[in-house]
GUTI-404234 format. One record per residue (C-alpha): x, y, z. Coordinates in Angstrom, 1 decimal, decimal comma. Layout:
// residues N
{u:X; v:Y; w:Z}
...
END
This chain:
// residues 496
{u:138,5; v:88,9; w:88,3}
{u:137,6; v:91,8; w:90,5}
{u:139,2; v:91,4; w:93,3}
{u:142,5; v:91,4; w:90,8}
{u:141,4; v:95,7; w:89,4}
{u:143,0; v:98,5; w:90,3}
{u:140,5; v:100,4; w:92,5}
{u:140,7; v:103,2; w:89,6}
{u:139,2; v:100,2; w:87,1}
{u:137,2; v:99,2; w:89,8}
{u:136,0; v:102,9; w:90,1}
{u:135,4; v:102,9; w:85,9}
{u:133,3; v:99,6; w:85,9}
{u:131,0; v:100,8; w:89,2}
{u:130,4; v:104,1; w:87,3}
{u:129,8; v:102,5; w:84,4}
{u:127,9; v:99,8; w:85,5}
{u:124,1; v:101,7; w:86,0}
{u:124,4; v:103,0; w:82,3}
{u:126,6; v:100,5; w:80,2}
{u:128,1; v:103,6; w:78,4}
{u:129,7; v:107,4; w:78,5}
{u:131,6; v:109,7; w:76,7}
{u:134,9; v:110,1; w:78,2}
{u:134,8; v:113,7; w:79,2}
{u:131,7; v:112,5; w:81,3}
{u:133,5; v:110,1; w:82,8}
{u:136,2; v:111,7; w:83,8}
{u:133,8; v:113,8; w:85,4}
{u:131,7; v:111,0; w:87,3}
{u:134,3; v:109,7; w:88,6}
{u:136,1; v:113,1; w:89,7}
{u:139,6; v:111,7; w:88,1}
{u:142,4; v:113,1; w:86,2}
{u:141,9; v:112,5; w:82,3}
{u:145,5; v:110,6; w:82,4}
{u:143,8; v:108,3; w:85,3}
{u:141,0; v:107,3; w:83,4}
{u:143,1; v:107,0; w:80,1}
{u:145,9; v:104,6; w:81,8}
{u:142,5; v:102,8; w:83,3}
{u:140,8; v:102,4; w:80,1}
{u:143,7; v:101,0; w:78,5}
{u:143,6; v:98,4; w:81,3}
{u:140,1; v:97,7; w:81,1}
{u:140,2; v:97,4; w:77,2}
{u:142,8; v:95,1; w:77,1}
{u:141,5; v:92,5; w:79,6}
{u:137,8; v:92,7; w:77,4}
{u:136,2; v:94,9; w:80,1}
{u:135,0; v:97,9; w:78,1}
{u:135,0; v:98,8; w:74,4}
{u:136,4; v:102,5; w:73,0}
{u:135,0; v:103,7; w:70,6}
{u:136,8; v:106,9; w:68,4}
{u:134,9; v:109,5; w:66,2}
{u:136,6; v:111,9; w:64,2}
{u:134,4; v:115,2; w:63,1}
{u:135,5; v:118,1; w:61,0}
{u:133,9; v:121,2; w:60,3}
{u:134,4; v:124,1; w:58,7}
{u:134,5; v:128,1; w:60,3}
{u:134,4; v:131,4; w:59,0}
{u:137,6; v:133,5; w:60,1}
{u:136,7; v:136,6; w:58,2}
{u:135,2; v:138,1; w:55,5}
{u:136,4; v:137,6; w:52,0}
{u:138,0; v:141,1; w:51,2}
{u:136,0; v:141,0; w:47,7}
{u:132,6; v:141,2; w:49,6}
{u:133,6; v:144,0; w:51,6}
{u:135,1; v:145,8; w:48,5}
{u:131,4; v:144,8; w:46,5}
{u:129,3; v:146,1; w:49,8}
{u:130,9; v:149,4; w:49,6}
{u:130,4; v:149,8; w:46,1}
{u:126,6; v:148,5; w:46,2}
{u:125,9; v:151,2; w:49,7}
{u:127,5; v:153,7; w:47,7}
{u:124,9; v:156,8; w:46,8}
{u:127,2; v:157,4; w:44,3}
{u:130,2; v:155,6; w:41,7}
{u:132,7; v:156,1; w:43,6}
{u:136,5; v:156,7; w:42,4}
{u:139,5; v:153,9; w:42,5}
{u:141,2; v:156,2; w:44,8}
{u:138,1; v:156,8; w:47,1}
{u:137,4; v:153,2; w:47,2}
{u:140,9; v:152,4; w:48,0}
{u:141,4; v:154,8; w:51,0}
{u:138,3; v:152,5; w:52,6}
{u:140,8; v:149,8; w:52,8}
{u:143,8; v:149,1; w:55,8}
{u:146,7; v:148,3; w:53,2}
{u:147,0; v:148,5; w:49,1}
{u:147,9; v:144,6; w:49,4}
{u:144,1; v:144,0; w:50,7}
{u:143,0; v:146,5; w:48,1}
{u:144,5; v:145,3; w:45,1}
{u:143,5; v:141,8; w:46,1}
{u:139,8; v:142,5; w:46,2}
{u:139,4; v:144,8; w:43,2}
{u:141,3; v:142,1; w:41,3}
{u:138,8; v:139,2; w:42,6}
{u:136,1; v:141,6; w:42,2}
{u:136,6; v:142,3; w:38,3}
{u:137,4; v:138,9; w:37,4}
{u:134,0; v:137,9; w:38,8}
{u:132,1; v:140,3; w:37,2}
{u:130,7; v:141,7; w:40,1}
{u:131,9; v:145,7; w:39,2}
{u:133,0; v:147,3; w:36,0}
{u:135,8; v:150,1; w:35,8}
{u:134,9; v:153,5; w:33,8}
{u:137,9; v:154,8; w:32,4}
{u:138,0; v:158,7; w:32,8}
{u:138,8; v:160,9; w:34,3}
{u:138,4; v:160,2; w:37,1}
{u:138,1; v:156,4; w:37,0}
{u:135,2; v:154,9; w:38,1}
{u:133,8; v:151,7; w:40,0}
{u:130,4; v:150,8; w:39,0}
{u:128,0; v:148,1; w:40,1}
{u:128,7; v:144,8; w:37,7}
{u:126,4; v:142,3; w:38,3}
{u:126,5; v:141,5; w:42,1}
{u:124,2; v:138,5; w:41,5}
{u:127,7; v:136,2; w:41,0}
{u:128,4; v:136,9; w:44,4}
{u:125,6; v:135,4; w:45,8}
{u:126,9; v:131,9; w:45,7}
{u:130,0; v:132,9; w:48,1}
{u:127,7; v:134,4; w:50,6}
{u:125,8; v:131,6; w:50,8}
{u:128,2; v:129,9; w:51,8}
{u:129,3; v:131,9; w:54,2}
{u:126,0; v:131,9; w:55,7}
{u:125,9; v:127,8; w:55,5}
{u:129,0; v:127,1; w:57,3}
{u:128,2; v:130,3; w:60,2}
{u:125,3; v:128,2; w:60,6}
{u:127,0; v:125,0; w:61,3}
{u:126,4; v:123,0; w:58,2}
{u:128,4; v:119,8; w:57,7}
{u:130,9; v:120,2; w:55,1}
{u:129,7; v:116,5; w:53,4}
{u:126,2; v:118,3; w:53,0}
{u:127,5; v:121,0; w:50,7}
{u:126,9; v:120,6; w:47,2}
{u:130,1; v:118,7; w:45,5}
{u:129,9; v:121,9; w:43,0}
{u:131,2; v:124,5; w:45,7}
{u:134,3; v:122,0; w:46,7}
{u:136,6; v:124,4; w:44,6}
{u:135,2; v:127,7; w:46,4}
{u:135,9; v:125,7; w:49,7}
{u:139,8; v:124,8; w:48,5}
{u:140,2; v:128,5; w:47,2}
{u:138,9; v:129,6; w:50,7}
{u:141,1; v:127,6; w:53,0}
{u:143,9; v:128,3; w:50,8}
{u:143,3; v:132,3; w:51,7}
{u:142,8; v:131,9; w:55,2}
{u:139,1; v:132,8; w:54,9}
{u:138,0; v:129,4; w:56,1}
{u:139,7; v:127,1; w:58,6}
{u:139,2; v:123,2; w:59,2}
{u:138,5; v:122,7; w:62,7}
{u:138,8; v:118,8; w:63,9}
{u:136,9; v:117,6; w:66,6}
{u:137,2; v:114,0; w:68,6}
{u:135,1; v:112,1; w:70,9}
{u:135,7; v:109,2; w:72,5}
{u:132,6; v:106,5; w:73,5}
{u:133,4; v:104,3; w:76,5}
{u:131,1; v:101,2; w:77,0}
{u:130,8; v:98,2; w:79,0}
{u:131,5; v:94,8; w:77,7}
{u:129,4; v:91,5; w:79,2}
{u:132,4; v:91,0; w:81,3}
{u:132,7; v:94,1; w:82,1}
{u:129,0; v:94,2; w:83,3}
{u:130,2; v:91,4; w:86,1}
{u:132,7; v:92,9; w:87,2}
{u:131,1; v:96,0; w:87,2}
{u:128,5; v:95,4; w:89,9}
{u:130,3; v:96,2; w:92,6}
{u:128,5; v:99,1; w:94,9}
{u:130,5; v:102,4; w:93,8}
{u:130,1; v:102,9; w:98,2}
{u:132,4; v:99,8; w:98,6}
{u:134,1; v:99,5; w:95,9}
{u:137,8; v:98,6; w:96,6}
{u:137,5; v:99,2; w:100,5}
{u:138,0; v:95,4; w:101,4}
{u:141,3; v:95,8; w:99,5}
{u:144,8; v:96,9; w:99,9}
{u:146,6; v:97,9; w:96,8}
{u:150,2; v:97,9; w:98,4}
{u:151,6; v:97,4; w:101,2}
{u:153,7; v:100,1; w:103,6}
{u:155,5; v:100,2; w:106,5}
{u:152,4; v:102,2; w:108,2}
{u:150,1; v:99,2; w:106,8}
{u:152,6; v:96,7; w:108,7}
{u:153,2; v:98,6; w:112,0}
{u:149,5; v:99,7; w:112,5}
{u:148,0; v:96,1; w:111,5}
{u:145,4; v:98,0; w:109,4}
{u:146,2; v:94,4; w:106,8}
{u:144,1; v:92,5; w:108,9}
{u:140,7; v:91,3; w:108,0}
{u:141,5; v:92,7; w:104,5}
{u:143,0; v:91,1; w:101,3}
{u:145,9; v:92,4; w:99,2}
{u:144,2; v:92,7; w:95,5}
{u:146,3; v:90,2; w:93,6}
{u:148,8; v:91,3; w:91,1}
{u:149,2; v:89,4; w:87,4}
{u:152,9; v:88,7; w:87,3}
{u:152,7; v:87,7; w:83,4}
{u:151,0; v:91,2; w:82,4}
{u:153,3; v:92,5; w:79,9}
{u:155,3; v:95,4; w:81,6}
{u:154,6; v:99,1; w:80,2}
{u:157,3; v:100,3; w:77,9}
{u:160,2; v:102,8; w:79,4}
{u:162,5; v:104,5; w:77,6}
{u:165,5; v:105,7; w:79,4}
{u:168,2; v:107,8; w:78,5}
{u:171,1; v:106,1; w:76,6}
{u:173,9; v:107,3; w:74,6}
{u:173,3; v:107,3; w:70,3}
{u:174,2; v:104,2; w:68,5}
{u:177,2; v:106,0; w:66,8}
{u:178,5; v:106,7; w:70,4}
{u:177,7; v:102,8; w:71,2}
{u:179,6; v:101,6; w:68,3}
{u:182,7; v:103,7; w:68,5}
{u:183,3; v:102,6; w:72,4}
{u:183,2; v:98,7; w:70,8}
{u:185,9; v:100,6; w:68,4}
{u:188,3; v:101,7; w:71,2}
{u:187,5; v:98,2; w:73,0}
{u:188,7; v:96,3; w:70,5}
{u:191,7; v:98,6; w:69,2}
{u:192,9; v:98,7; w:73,0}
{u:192,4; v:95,0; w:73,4}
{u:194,8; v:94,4; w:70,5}
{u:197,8; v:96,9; w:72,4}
{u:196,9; v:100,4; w:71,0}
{u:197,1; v:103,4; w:71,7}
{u:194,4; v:106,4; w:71,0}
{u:194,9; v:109,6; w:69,9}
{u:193,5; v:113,0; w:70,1}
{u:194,0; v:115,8; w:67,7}
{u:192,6; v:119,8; w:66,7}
{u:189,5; v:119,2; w:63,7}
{u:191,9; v:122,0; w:61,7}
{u:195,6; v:121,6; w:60,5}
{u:198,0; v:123,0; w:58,1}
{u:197,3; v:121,3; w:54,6}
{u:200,7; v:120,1; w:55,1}
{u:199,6; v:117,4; w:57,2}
{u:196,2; v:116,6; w:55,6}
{u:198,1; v:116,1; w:52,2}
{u:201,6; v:117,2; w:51,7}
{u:202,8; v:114,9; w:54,4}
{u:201,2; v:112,4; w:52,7}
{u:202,6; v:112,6; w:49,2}
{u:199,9; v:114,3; w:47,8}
{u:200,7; v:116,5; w:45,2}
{u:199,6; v:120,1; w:45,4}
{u:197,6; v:119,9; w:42,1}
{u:195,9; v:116,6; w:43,0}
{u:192,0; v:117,2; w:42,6}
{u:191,1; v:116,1; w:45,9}
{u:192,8; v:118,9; w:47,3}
{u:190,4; v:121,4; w:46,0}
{u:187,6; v:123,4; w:47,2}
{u:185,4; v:120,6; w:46,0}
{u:186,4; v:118,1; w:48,1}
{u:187,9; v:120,1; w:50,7}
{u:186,6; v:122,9; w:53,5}
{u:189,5; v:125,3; w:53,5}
{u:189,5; v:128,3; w:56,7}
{u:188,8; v:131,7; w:54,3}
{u:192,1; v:133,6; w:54,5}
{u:193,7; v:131,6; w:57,5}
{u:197,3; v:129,7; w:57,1}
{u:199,7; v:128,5; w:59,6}
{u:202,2; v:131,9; w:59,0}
{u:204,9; v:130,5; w:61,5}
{u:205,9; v:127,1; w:59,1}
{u:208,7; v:127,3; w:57,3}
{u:210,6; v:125,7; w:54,9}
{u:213,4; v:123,8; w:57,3}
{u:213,4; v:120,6; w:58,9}
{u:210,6; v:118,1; w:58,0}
{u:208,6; v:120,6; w:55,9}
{u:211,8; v:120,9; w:53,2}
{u:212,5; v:117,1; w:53,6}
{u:208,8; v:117,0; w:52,3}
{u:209,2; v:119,5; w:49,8}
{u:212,1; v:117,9; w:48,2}
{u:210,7; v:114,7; w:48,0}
{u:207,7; v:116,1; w:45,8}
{u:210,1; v:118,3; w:43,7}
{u:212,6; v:115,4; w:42,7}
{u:212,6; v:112,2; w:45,5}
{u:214,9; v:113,7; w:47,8}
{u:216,1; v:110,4; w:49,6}
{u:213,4; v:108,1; w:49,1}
{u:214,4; v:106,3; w:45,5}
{u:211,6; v:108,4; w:44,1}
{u:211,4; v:110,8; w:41,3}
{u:209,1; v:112,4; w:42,9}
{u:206,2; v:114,5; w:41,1}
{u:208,7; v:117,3; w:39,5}
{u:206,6; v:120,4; w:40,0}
{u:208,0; v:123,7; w:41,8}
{u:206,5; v:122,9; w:46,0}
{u:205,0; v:126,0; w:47,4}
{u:204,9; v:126,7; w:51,1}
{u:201,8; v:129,2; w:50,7}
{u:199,8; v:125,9; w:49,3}
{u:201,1; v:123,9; w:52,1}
{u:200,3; v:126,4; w:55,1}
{u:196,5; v:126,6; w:54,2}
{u:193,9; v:125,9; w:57,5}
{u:191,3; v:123,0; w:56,1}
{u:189,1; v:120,8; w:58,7}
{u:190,7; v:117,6; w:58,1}
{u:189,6; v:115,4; w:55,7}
{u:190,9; v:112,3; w:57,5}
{u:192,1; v:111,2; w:60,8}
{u:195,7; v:110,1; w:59,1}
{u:196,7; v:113,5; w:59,7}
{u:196,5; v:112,7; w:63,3}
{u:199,0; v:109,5; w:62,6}
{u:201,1; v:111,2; w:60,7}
{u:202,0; v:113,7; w:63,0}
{u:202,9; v:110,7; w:65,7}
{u:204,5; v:109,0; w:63,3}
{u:206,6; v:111,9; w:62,6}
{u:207,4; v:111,7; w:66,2}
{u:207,6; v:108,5; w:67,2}
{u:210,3; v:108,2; w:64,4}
{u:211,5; v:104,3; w:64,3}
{u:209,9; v:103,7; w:67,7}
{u:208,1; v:100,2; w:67,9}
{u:204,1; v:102,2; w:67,7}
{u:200,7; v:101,1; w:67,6}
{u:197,8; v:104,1; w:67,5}
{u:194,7; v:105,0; w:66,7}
{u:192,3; v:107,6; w:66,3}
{u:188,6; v:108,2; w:66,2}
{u:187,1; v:111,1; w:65,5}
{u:184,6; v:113,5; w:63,3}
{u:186,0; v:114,5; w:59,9}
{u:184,9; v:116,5; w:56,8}
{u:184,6; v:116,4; w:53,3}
{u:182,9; v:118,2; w:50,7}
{u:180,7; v:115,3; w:49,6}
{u:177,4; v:114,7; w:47,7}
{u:175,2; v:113,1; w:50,3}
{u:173,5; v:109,7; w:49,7}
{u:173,2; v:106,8; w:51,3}
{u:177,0; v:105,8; w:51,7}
{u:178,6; v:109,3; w:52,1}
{u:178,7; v:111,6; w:54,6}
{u:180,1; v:115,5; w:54,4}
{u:180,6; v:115,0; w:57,9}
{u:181,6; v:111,7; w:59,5}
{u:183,7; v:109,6; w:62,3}
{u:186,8; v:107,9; w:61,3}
{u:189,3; v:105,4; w:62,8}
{u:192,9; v:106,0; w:61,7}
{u:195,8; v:103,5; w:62,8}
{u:199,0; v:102,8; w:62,0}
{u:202,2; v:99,8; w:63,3}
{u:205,1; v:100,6; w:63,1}
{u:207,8; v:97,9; w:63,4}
{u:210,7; v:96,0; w:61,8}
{u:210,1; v:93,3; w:59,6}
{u:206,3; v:94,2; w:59,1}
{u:204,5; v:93,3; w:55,9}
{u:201,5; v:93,1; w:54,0}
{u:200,8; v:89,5; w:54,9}
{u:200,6; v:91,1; w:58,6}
{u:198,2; v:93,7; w:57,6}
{u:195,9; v:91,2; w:56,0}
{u:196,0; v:89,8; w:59,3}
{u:195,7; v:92,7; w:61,4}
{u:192,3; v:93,6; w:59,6}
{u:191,2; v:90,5; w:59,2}
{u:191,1; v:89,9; w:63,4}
{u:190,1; v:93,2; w:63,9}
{u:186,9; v:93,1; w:61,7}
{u:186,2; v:89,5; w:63,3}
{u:186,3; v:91,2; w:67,2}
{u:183,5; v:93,8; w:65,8}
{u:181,1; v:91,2; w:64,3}
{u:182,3; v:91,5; w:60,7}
{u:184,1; v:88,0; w:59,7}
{u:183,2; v:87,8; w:56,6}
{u:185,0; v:90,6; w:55,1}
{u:187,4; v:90,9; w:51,7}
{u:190,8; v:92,6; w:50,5}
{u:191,1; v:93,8; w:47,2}
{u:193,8; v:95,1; w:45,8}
{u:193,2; v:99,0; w:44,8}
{u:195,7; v:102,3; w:44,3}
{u:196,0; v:104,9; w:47,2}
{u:198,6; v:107,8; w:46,9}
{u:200,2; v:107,2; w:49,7}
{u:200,5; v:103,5; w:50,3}
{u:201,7; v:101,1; w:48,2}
{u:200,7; v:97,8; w:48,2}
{u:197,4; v:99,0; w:48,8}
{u:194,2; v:97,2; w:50,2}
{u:190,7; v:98,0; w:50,3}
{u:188,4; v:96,0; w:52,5}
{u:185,2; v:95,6; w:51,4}
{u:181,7; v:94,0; w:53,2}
{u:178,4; v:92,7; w:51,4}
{u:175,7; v:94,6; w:52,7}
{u:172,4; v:92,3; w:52,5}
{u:170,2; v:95,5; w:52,5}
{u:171,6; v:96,9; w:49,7}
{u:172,4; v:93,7; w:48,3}
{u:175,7; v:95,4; w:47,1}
{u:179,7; v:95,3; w:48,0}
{u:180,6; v:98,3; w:50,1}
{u:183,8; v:99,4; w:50,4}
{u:184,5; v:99,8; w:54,4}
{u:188,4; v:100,9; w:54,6}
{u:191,3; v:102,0; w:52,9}
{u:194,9; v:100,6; w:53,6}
{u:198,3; v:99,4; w:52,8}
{u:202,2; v:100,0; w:53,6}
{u:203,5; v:103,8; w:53,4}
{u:205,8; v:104,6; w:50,8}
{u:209,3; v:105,8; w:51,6}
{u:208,0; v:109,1; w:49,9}
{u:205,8; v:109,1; w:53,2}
{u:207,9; v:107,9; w:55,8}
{u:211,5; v:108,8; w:54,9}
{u:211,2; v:112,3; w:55,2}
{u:209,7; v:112,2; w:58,6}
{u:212,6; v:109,9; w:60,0}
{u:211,2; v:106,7; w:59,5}
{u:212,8; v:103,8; w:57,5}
{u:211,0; v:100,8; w:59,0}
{u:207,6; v:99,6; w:57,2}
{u:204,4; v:101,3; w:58,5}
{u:201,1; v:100,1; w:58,3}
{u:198,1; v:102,0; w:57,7}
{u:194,5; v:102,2; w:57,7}
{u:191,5; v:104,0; w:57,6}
{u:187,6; v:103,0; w:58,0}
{u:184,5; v:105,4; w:58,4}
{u:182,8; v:104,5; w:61,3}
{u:179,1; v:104,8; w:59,9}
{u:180,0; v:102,5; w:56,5}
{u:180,9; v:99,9; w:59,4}
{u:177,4; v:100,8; w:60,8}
{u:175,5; v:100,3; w:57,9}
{u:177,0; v:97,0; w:57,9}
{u:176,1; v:96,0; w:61,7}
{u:172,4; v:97,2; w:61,3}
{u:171,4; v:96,3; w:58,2}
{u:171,0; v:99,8; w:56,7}
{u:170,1; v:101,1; w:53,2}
{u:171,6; v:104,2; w:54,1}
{u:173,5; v:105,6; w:56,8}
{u:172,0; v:109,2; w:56,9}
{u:169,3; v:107,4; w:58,8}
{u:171,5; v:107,0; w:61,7}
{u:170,9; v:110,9; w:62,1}
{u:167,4; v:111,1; w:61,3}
{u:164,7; v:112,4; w:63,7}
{u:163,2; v:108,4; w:63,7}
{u:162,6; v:108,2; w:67,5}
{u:161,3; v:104,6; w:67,4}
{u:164,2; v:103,4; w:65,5}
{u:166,6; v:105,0; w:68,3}
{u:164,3; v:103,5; w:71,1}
{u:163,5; v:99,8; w:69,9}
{u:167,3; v:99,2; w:68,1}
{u:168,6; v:95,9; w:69,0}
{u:171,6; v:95,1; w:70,1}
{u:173,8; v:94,8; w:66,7}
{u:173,0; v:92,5; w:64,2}
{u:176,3; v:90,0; w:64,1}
{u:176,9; v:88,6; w:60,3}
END
């Protein structure tokens, strides 16, 4: 077993070895390494049954000054005189320290105001003080804080609590040598490790200093130690799979500003301007900004009309008087569909399939499935003939290509598609259905006015619901947390 130590353990054990025991700090100092050196080596030792470390925790307790009260009773008591609340007062740095002691002071007893004129301070009864300096003087002199009487614990709470005490932690560490250790240990520290190479290097080779000696073996099936590189964040991880899997089905990604016109986040969308989502409770609106160069021509009146009465699309629309000022307002957007709709509206009839991933943000209650900030994936098709059996099919393949095939459709209501979908995922850590994505066919109210008559598909996930899903979350918050180990020993997702 010796011949297989590092000569730093083989160092350790040959210092050890004449006295079976040391603290560390004294052996770091025997055996003139670095603390890190003897730490790594200990480890070493400890695990193979070499040595045994032994940890002792100590606290004690030390005076960081004296209770203001004291002071305050001293002067009083060295007075020759009573002396008056003003004179007493000027003997102090600050008011604050003042006020504090005379208060303390009084309550306790240990001085007694005459009302005059002039007020005075008189000597109480400074026997009540007695029990504070004493201990004072027991902890100065190093007394254990176990060995004070269990009646002065409050005093000692009321004193770290004002800074007058402190806690001071000490720990020492006890190294000693096991029975196997003690074999192994009886190498000469004169020859310890000189028969030995630890490596081999070019020098070693061209010089032929590796002959007559033996390379210390090496145990192959010692467990490695632990590295943690730099890597990118899960969220990062995941929405690369996203854009994998969206490109591997013929798509197209999009980028976009985080702030638009409200006419895109909602108008464009057939969402009427008195609709409750568009308020400041759901929404982050700019203060004061708006997009001053939109007008009321082109796409934007096409829009307008179709809220006001239909315009072309068969509708009745929501027959309330449109407003430009509404629809020219700066929000951050509150989903990435404002990203498709603007290609949509210029991709017209075009034959189009794209996506888009990115942050957005909502005014949202936080818990463990919401967000107020988040990623998104938006996408749309655009083609003749399309339907909602292709949808269903769409999501269906798509879920499957990121681990998810066990997914369901529900029918729901969205204001913008109709039919409408929602795709939802049991979560086993929750043990609860969890909606992951919104979908369904535009409406002509949607896609008429921008140019479009063909059907359009849409869709919409959050990227961390989908999360919660692949790890096996309770809540998604924590994939933001400070949780280091979490970060550094996450597997590789968990497939359903």
């Amino acid at each position: 077993m010796s011949s297989s130590l590092h000569p730093i353990e083989r160092k350790i054990l040959s210092t050890l070895a004449p006295i079976g025991s040391l603290p560390f700090d004294s052996l770091v100092s025997k055996t003139s390494l670095n603390e890190d050196q003897v730490r790594r080596a200990l480890q070493w030792l400890s695990s193979k049954g070499m040595v045994s470390i032994e940890e002792n925790r100590q606290s004690r307790l030390e005076v960081v000054r004296t209770p203001p009260e004291l002071v305050l009773i001293q002067k009083v008591v060295e007075s020759p005189r009573p002396l008056t609340v003003d004179e007493l007062k000027a003997q102090f740095g600050s008011a604050e320290e003042f006020s504090a002691a005379f208060g303390r002071a009084r309550a306790s007893g240990w001085i007694n105001l005459e009302v005059g004129p002039p007020s005075l301070v008189r000597v109480g009864d400074p026997k009540v003080s007695e029990a504070l300096n004493s201990l004072l003087k027991s902890v100065s002199a190093g007394i254990d804080e176990k060995s004070l009487p269990s009646g002065q614990a409050p005093l000692v709470a009321d004193l770290l609590k004002r800074g007058v005490l402190r806690r001071v932690e000490t720990r020492s560490t006890k190294v000693t040598l096991t029975e196997s250790g003690k074999t192994s240990g009886s190498i000469s520290p004169h020859t310890a490790g000189t028969e030995l190479i630890d490596r081999l290097t070019p020098d070693i080779l061209a010089s032929g200093a590796w002959k007559g000696k033996s390379l210390r073996p090496i145990d192959v099936e010692a467990k490695a130690p632990r590295f943690y590189p730099g890597r990118r964040h899960p969220v990062r991880d995941f929405i690369q799979e996203v854009r994998e899997a969206y490109i591997s089905m013929g798509f197209t990604e999009l980028q976009g500003d985080s702030i638009h016109p409200a006419f895109w986040n909602f108008d464009a969308l057939f969402i009427p301007q008195d609709h409750p989502g568009r308020d400041m409770q759901d929404t982050f609106y700019l203060d004061g900004l708006s997009d001053t160069k939109m007008s009321r021509t082109g796409t934007v009146a096409n829009v307008a009309a179709t809220h006001e009465n239909g315009w072309k699309t068969g509708s009745r629309g929501w027959g309330y008087r449109w407003r430009i000022e509404e629809a020219r307002r700066l929000v951050l957007r509150t989903h990435n569909t404002v990203l498709t709709v603007k290609a949509l509206s210029e991709s017209k009839e075009k034959e189009t399939r794209v996506f888009a991933v990115s942050k957005v943000y909502r005014n949202e209650n936080l818990d463990y499935k919401h967000l107020a900030e988040f990623y998104q994936m938006d996408g749309i098709m655009v083609g003749e003939g399309l339907n909602v059996r292709h949808l269903m099919g769409f999501l269906t393949e798509f879920y499957k290509k990121l681990g998810m095939a066990e997914v369901k459709l529900w029918p729901t209501y969205f204001p913008y598609t109709e039919p409408s979908l929602e795709v939802v995922g049991y979560s086993k850590a929750v043990k609860a259905w969890i909606e992951l994505s919104g979908s369904g066919v535009f409406r002509p109210e949607v896609t008429v006015p921008l140019g479009v008559s063909v059907p359009v598909l849409a869709w919409g996930p959050g990227i961390e619901r989908l999360m919660l899903m692949r790890y096996g979350l309770e809540d998604m918050r924590a994939l933001y947390g400070a949780d280091l180990s979490w970060l550094r020993n996450r597997m590789e997702f968990a497939r359903n």
